[in-house]
C-alpha beads as a LAMMPS data file, in Angstrom:
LAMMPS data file: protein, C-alpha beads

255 atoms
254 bonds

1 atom types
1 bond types

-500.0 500.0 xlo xhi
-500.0 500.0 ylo yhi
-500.0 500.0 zlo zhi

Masses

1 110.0

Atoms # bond

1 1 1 -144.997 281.410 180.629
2 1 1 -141.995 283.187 181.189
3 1 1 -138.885 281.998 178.818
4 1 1 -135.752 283.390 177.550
5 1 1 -135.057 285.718 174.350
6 1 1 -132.298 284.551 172.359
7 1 1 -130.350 286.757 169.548
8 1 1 -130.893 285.663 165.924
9 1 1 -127.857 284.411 164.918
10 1 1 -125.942 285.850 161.450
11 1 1 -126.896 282.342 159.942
12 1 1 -130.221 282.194 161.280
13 1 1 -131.034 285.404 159.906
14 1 1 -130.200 284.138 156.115
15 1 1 -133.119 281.765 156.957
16 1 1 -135.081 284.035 157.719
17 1 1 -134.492 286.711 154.564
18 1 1 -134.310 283.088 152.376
19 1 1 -137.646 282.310 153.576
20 1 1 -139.294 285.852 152.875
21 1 1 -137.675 286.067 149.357
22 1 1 -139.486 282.299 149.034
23 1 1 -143.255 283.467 150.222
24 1 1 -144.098 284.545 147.215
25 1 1 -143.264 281.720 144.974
26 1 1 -146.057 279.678 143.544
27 1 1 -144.509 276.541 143.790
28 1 1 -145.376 273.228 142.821
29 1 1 -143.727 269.518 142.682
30 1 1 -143.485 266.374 141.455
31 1 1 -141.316 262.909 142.799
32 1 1 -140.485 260.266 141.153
33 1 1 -138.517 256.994 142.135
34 1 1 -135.376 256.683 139.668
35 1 1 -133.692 253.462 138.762
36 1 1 -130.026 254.004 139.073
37 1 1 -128.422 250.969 138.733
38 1 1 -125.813 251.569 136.181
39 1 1 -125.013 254.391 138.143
40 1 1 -124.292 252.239 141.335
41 1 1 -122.455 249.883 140.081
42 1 1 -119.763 252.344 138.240
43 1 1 -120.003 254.707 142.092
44 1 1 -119.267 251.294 143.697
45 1 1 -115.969 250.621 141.626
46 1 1 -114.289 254.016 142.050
47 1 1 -111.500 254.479 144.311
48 1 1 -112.789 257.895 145.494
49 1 1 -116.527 258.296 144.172
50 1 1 -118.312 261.751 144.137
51 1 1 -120.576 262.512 146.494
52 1 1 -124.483 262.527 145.655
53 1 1 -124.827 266.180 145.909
54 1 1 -122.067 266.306 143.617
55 1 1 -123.559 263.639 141.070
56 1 1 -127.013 265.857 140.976
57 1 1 -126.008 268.782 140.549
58 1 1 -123.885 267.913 137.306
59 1 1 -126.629 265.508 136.107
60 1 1 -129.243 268.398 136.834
61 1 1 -126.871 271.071 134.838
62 1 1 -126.463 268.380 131.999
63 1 1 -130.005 267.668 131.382
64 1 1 -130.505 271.921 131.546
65 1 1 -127.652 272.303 128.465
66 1 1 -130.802 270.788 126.776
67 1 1 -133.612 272.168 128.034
68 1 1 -133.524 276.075 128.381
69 1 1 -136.632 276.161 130.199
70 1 1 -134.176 274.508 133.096
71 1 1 -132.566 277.865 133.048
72 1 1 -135.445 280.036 133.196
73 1 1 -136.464 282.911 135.983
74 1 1 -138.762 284.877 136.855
75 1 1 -138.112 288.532 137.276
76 1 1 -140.369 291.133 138.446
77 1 1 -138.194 294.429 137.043
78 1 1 -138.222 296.538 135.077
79 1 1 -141.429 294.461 134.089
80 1 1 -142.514 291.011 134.614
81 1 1 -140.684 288.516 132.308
82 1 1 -139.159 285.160 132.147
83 1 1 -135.199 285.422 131.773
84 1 1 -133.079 282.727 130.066
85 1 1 -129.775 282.224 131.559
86 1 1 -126.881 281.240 129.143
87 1 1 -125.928 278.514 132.154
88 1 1 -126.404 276.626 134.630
89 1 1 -125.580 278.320 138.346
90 1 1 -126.041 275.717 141.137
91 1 1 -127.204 276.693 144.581
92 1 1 -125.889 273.897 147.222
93 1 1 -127.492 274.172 150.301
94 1 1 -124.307 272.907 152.886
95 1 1 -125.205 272.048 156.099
96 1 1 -122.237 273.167 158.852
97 1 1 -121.925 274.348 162.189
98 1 1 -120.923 277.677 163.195
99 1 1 -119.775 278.909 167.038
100 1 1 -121.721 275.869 168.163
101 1 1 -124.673 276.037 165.966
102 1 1 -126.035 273.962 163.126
103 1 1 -126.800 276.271 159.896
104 1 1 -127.358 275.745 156.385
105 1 1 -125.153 278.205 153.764
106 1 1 -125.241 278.589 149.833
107 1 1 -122.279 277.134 148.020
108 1 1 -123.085 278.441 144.241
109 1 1 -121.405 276.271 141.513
110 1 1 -121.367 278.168 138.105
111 1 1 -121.206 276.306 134.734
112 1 1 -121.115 272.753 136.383
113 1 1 -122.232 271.010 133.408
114 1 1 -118.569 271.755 131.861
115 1 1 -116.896 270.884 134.700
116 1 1 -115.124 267.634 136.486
117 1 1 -117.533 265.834 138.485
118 1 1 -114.510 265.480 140.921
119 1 1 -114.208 269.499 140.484
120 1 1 -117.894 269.751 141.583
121 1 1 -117.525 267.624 144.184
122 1 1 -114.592 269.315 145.348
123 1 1 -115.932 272.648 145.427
124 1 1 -118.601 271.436 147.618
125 1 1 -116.583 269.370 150.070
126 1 1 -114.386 272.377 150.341
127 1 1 -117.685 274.261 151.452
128 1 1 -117.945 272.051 153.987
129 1 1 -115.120 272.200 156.213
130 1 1 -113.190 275.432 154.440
131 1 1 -113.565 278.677 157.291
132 1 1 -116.725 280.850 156.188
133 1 1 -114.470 283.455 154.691
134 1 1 -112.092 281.490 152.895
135 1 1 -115.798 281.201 150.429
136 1 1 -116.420 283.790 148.021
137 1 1 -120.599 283.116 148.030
138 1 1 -120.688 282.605 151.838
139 1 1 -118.433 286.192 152.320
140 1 1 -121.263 287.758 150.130
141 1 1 -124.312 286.545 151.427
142 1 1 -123.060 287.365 155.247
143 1 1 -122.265 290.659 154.282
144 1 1 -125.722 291.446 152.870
145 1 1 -126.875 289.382 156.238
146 1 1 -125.040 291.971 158.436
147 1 1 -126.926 294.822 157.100
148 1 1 -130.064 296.818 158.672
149 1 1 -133.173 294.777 157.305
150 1 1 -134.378 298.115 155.194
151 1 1 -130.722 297.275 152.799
152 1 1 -131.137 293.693 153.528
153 1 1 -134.582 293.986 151.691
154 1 1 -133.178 296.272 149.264
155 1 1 -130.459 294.002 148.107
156 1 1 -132.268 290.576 147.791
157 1 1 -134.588 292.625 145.996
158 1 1 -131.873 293.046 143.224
159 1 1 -131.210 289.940 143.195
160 1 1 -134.321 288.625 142.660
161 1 1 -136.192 290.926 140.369
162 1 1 -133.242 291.452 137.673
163 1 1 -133.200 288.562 135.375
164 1 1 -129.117 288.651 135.236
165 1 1 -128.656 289.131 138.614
166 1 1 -130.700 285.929 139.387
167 1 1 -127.610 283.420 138.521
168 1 1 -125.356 285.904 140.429
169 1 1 -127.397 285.487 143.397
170 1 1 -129.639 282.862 143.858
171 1 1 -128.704 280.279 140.973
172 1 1 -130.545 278.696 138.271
173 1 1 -131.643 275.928 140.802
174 1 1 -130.816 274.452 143.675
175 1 1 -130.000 271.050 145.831
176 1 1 -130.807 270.241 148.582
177 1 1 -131.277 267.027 150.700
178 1 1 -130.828 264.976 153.736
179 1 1 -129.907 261.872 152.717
180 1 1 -126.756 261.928 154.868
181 1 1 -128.911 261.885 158.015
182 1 1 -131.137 258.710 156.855
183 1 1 -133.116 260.055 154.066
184 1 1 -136.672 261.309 154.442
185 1 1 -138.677 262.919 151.852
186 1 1 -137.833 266.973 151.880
187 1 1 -139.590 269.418 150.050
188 1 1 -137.860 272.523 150.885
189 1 1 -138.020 276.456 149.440
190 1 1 -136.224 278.899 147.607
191 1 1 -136.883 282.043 145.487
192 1 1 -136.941 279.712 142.648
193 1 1 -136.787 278.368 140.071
194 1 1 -135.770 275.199 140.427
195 1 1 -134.878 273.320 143.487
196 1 1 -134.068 269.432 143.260
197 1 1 -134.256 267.015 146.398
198 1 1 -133.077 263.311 146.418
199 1 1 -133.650 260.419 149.027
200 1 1 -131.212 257.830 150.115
201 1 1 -130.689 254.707 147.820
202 1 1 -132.702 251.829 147.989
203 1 1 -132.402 248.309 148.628
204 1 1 -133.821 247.988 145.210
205 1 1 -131.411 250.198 143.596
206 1 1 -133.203 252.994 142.926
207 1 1 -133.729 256.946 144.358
208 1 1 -136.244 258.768 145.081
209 1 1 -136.039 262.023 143.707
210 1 1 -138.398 265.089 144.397
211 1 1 -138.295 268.777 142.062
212 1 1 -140.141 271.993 143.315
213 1 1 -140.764 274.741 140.509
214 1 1 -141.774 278.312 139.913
215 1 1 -145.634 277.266 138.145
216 1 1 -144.724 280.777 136.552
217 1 1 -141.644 279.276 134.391
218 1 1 -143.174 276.305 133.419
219 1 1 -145.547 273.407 133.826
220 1 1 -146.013 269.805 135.224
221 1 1 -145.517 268.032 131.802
222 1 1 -141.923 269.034 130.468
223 1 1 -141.139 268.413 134.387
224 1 1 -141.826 264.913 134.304
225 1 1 -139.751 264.577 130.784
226 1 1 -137.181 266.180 132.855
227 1 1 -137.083 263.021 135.996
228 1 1 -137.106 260.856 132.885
229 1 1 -133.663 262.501 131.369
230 1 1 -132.508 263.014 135.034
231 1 1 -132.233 259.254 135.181
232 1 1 -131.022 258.866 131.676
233 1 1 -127.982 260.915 132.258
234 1 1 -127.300 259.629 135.486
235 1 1 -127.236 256.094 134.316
236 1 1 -124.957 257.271 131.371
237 1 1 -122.740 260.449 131.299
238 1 1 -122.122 260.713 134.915
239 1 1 -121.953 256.538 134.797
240 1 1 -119.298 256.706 132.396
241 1 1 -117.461 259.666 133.912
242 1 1 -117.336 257.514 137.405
243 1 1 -115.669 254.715 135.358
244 1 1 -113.160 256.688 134.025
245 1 1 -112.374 258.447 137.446
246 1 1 -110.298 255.608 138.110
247 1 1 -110.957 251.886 139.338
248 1 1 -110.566 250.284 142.923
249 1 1 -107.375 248.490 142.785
250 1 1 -107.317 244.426 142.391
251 1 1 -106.303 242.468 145.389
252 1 1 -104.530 239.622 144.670
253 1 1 -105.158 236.862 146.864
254 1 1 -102.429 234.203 148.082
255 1 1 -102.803 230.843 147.509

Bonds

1 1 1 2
2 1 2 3
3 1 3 4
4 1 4 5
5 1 5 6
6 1 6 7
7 1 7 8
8 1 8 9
9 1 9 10
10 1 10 11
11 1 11 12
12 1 12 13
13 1 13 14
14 1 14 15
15 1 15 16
16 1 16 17
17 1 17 18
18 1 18 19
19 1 19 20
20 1 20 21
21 1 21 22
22 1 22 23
23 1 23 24
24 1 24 25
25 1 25 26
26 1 26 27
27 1 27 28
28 1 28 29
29 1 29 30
30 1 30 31
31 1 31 32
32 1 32 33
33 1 33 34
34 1 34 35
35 1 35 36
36 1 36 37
37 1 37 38
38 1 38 39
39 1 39 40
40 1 40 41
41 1 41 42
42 1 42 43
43 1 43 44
44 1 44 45
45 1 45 46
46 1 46 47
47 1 47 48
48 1 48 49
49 1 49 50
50 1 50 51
51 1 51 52
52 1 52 53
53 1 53 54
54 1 54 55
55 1 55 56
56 1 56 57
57 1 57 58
58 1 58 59
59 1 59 60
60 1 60 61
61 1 61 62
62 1 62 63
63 1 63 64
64 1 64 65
65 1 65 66
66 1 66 67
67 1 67 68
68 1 68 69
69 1 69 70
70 1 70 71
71 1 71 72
72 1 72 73
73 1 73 74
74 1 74 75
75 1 75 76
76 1 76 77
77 1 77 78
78 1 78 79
79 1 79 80
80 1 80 81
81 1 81 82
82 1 82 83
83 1 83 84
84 1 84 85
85 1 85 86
86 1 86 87
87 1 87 88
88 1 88 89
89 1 89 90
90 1 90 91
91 1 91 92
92 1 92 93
93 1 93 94
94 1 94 95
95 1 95 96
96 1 96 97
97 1 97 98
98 1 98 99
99 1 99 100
100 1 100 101
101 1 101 102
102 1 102 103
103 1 103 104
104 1 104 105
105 1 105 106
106 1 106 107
107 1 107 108
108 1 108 109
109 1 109 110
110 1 110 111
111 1 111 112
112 1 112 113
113 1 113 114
114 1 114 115
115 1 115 116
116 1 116 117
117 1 117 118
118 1 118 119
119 1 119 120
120 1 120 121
121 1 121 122
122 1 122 123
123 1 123 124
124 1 124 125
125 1 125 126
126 1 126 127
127 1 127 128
128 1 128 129
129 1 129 130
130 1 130 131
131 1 131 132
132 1 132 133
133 1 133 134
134 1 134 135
135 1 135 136
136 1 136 137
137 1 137 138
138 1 138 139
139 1 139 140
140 1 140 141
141 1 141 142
142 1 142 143
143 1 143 144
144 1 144 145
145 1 145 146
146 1 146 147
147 1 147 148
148 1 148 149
149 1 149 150
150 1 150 151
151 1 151 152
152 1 152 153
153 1 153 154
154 1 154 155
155 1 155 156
156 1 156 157
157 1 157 158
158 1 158 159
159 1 159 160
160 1 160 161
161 1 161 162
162 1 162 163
163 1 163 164
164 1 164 165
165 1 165 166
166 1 166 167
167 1 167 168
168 1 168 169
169 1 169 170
170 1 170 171
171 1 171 172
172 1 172 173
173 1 173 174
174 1 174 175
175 1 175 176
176 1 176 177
177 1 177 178
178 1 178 179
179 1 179 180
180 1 180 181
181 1 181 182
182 1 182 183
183 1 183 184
184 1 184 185
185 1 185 186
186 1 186 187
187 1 187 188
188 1 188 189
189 1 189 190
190 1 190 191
191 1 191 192
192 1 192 193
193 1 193 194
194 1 194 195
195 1 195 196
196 1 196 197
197 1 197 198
198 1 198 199
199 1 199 200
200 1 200 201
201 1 201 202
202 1 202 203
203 1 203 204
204 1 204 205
205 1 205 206
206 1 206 207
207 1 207 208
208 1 208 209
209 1 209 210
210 1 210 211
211 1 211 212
212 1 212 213
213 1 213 214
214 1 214 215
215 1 215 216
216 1 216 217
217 1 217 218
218 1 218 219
219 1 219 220
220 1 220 221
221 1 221 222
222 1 222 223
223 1 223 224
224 1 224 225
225 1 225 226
226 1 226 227
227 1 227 228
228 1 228 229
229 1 229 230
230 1 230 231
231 1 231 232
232 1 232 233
233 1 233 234
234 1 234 235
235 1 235 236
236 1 236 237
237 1 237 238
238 1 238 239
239 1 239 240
240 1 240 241
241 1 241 242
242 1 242 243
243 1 243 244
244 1 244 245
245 1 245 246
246 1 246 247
247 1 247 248
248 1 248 249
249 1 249 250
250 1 250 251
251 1 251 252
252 1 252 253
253 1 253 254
254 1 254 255
């Protein structure tokens, strides 16, 4: 059948290099359903709540401050050891379009555990709509995607296989999700170590929420003590930071 060649796009070709840095990676996963109610009702009474991408990633970095394993890579050089990073670096995966083409980019979010929620949600709003160049992590990453594949190789290699490189790069974990295009369950990939997916909200006020993980770092047991926390903090620190974010205004109504 006869068809048409078509140019990998700048974009496309991050994929691409993403998803042969990812091959290797002997992930594994584990969902849970969380129960956020607290957390609803205090998102439902702010004037201008956070976004859930936003809300995750914080609540992910919080829970992390805690657990050092949360901030643990693998890395290959100059021998094979696991690397603990002093913080949280979050990898946002922000859908856009570019020259009339739906993409995905990195937004990376250092520290976000000692920031603002509204600064975190900020920063990745601003990665929505902000031109490509006007983002210091997308400006990196599509300069390393315009090189010939040999550097292109060379370069993620670095970033991967040097323990403090890995936050530079690629994060301590990552977020991803679709729940702005009516949910579904996603499992997606990354060089690791972490990646965190979350559903849409139920009618029974709860989320589902799914985590991959490098089997290398750690195991199935502290990952499940991790959902549990994950819903603890939502349901208080970020709770409590949406209340004090600032209340919708009271109507008075005319008798």
């Amino acid at each position: 059948m006869r068809g048409k060649a078509k140019t990998i796009s700048l974009p496309r070709r991050l994929i691409c290099d993403l998803m042969h840095a990812s091959m290797d990676v002997p992930f594994v996963s584990l969902s849970r359903s969380l129960n956020i109610r607290p957390l609803i009702e205090a998102r439902a009474g702010t004037i201008a709540p956070a976004g859930w991408a936003a809300i995750f990633v914080k609540a992910f970095a919080l829970v992390a401050k805690d657990e050092p394993v949360l901030r643990t890579v693998y890395a290959k050089w100059p021998w094979p050891t696991l690397y603990e990073l002093p913080r949280s670096v979050a990898s946002v995966a922000i859908a856009r379009v570019e020259d009339g083409e739906e993409c995905v980019m990195p937004q990376r979010i250092a520290a976000p555990e000692a920031m603002a929620l509204a600064a975190v949600d900020a920063e990745i709003r601003r990665a929505k709509t902000a031109p490509v160049d006007d983002i210091p992590m997308f400006r990196k990453v599509m300069r390393a995607t315009r090189l010939p594949l040999p550097l292109r190789r060379l370069c993620w290699a670095v970033g991967l296989n040097f323990g403090r490189q890995r936050g530079n790069w690629f994060g301590s974990f990552a977020v991803s999700s679709v729940a702005a295009y009516d949910g579904g369950e996603l499992h997606p990939i990354t060089p690791g170590p972490f990646i965190l997916s979350y559903g849409v909200v139920e009618g029974d006020q709860t989320i589902h929420v799914v985590i991959r993980w490098d089997h290398r770092v750690t195991d199935a047991a502290p990952i499940a003590r991790v959902l549990t926390r994950l819903e603890q903090v939502l349901n208080t620190e970020i709770a409590a930071e949406l209340r004090t974010a600032g209340p919708k205004p009271i109507r008075a109504v005319g008798t």
